[in-house]
Residue frames as a rotation matrix with the C-alpha (Angstrom) as fourth column:
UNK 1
0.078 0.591 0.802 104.79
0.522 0.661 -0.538 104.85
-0.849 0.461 -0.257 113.03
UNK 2
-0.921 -0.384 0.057 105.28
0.207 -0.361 0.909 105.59
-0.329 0.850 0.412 109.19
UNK 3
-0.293 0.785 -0.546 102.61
-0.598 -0.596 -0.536 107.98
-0.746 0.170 0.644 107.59
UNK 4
0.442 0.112 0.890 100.79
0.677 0.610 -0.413 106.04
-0.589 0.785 0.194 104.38
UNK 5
0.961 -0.010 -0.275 102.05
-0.178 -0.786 -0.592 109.13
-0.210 0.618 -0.757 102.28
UNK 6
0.207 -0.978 -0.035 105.80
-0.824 -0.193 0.533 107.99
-0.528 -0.082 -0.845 103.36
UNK 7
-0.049 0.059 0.997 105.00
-0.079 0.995 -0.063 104.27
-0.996 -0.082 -0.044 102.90
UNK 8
0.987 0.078 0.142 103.56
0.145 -0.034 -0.989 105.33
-0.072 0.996 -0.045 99.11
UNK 9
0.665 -0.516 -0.539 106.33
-0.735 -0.580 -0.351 107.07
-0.132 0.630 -0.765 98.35
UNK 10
-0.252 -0.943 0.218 108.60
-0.751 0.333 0.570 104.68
-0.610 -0.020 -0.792 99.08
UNK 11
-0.089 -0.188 0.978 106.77
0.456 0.865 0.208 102.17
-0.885 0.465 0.009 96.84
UNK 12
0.972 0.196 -0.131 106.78
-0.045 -0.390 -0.920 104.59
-0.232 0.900 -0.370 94.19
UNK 13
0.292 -0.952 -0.087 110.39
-0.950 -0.299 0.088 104.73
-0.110 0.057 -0.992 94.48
UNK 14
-0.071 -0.251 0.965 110.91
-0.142 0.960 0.240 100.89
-0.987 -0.120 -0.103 94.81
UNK 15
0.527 0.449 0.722 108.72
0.521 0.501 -0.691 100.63
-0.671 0.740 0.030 91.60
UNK 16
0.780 -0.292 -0.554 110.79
-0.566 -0.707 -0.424 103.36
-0.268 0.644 -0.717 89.82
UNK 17
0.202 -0.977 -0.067 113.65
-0.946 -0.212 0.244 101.36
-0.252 0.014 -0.968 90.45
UNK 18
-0.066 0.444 0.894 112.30
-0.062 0.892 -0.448 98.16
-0.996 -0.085 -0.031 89.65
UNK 19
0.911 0.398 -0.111 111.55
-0.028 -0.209 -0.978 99.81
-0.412 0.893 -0.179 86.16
UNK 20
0.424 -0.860 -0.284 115.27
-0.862 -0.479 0.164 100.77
-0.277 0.175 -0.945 86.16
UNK 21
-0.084 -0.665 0.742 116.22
-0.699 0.570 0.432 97.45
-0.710 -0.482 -0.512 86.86
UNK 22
0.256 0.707 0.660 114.08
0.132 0.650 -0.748 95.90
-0.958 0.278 0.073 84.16
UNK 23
0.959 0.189 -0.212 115.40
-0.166 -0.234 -0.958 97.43
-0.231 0.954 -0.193 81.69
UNK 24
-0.092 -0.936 -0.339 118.95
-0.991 0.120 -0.063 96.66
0.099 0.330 -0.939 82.29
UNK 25
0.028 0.689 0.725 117.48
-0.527 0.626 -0.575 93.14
-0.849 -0.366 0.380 82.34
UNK 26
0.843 0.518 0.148 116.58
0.127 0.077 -0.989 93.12
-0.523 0.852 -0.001 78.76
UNK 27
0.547 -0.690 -0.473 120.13
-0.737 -0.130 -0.663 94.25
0.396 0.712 -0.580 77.75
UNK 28
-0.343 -0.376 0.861 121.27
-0.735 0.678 0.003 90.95
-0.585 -0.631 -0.509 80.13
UNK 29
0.372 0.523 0.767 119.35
0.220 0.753 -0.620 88.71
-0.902 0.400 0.165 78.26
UNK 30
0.878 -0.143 -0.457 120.36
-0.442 -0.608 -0.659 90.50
-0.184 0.781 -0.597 74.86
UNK 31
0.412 -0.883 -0.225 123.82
-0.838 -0.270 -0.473 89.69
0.357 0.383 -0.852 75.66
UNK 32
0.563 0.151 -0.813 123.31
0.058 0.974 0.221 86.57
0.824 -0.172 0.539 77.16
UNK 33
-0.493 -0.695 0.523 124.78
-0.371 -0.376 -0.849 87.80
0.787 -0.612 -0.072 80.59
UNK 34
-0.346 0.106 -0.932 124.73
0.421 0.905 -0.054 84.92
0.838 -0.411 -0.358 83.10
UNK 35
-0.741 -0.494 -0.455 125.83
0.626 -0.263 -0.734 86.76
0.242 -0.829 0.504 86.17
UNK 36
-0.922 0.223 0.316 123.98
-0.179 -0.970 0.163 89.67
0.343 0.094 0.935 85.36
UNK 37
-0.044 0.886 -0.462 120.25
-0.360 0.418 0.834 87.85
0.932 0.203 0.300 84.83
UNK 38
-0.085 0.350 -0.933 121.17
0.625 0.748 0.224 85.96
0.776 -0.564 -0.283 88.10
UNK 39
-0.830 -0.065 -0.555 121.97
0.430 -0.707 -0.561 89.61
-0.356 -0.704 0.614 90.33
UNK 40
-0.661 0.738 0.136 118.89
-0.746 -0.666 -0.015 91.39
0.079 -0.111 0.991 88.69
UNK 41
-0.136 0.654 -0.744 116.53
-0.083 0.741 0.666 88.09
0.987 0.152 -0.046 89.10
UNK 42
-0.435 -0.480 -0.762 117.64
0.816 0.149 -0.559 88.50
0.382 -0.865 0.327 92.91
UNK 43
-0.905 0.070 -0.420 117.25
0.125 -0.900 -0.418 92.24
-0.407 -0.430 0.806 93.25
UNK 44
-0.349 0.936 -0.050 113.55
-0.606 -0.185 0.774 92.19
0.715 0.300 0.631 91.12
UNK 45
-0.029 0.534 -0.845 112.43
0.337 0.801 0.495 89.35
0.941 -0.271 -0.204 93.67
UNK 46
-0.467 -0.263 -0.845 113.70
0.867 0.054 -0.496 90.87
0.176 -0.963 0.202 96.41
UNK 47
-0.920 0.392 0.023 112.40
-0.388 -0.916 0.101 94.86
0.060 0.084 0.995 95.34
UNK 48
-0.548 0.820 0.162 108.79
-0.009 -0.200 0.980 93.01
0.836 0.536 0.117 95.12
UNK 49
-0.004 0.345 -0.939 109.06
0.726 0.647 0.234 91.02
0.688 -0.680 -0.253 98.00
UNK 50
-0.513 -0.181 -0.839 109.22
0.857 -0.166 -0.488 94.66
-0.051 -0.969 0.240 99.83
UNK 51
-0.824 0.555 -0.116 106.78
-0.566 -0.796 0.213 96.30
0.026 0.241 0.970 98.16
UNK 52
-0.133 0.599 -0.790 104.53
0.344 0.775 0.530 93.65
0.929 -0.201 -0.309 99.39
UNK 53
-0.548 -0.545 -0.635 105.49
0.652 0.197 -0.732 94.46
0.524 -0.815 0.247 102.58
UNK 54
-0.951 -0.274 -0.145 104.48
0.280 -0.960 -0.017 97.72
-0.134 -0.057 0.989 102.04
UNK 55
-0.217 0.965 0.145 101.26
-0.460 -0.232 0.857 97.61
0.861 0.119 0.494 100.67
UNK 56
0.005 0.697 -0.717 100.24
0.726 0.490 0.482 95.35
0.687 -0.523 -0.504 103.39
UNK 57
-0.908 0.075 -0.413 101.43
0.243 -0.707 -0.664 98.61
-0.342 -0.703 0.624 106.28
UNK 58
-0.937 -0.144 0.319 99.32
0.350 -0.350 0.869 100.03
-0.013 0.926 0.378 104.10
UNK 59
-0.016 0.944 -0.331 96.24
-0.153 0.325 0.933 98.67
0.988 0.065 0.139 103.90
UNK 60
-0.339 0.209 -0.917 96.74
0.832 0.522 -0.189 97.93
0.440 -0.827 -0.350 107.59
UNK 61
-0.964 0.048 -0.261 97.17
0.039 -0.947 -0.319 101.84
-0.263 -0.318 0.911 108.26
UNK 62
-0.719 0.669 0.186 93.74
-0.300 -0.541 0.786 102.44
0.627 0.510 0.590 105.88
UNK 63
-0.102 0.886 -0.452 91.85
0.081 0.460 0.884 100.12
0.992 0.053 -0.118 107.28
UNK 64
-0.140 -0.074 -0.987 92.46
0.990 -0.039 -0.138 101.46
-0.028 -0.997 0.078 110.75
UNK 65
-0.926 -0.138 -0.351 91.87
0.310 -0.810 -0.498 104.48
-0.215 -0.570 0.793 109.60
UNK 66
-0.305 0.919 0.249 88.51
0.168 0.309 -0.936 103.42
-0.937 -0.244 -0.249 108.72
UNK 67
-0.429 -0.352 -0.832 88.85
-0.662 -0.504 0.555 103.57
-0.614 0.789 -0.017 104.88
UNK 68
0.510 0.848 -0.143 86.40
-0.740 0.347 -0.576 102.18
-0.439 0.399 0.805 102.63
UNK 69
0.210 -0.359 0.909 87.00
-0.102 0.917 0.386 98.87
-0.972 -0.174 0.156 101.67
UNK 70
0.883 0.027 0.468 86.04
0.469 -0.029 -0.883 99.12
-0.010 0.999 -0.038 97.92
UNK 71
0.811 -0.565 -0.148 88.38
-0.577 -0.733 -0.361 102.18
0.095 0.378 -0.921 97.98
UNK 72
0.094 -0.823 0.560 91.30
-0.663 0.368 0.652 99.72
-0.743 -0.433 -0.511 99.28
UNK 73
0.344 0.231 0.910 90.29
0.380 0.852 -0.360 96.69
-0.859 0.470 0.206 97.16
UNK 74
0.813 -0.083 0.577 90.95
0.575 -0.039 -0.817 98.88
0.091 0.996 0.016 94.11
UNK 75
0.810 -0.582 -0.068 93.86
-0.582 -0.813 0.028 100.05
-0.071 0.016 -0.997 95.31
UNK 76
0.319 -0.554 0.769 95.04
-0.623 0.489 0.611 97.06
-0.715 -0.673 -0.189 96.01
UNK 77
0.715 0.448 0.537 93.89
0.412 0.350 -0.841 95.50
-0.565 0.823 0.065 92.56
UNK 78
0.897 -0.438 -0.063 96.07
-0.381 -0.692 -0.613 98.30
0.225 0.574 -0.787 90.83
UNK 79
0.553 -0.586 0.591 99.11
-0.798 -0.169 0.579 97.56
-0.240 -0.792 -0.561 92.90
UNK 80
0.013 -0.282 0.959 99.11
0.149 0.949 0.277 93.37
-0.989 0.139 0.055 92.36
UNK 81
0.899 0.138 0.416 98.92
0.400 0.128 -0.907 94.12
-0.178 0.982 0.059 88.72
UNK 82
0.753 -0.631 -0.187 101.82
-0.517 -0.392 -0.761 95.89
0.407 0.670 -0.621 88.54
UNK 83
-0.098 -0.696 0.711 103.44
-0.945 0.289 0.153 93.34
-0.312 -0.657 -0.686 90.43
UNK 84
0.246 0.281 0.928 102.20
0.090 0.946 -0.310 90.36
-0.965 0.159 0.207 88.57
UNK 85
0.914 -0.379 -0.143 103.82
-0.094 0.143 -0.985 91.84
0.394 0.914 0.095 85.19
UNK 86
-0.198 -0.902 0.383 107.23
-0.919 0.035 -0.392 92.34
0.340 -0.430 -0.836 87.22
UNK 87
0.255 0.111 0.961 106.46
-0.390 0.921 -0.003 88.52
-0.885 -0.374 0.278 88.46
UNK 88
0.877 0.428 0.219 105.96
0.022 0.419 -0.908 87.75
-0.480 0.801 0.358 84.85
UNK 89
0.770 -0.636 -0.049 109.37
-0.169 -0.129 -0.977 89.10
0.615 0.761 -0.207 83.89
UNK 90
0.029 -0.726 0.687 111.30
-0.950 0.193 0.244 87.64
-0.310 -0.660 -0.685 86.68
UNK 91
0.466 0.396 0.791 109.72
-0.147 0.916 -0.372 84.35
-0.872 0.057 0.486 85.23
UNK 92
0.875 -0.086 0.477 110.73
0.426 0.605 -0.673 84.59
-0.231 0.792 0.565 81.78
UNK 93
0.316 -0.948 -0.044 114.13
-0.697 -0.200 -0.689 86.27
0.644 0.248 -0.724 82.30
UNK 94
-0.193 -0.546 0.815 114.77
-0.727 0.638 0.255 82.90
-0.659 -0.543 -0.520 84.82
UNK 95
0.505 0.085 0.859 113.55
0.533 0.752 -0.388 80.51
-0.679 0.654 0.335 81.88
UNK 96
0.905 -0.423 -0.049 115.93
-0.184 -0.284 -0.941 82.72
0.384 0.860 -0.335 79.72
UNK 97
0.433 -0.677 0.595 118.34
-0.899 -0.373 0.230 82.22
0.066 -0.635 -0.770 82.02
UNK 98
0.415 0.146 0.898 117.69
0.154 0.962 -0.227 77.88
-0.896 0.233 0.377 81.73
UNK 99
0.871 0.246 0.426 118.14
0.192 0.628 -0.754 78.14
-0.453 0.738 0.500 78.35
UNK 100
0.600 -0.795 -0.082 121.78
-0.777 -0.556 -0.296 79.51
0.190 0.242 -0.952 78.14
């Protein structure tokens, strides 16, 4: 069974690279790079959809280890925000993508 400490890290890492990914994004769009917009639309959808994954071990691990709820809830809170701006820019780099 994976420790939560490993489980973070690894979504710190996801999210690092997520950040990475976002920004070569922005020079896709810049340059109006089909291909590009459709491989990092792919790899952001796919990097969230497993840091989803993750939080949920997560929260399964806390809450088995009897971890206040509040304390979870606002972890969890923190977490979907930064995933709901990375949602937000998968959204409007596929409607840039439409309009090429």
């Amino acid at each position: 069974m994976e420790s939560i400490e490993n489980l973070s890290k690894n979504i710190e890492t996801k999210l690092r690279f997520i950040k990475f990914t976002q920004e070569q994004a922005v020079k896709s769009v810049e340059t109006n790079n089909v291909l590009a917009m459709e491989r990092q639309i792919k790899t952001l959808t796919t990097k969230v959809g497993e840091v989803h994954d993750i939080k949920v071990k997560i929260q399964e691990l806390k809450i088995e280890k009897g971890e206040n709820i509040e304390d979870l809830q606002t972890w969890d809170a923190a977490l979907e925000d930064k995933l709901f701006a990375i949602e937000e820019q998968i959204a409007d780099l596929d409607n840039s993508l439409k309009r090429i």
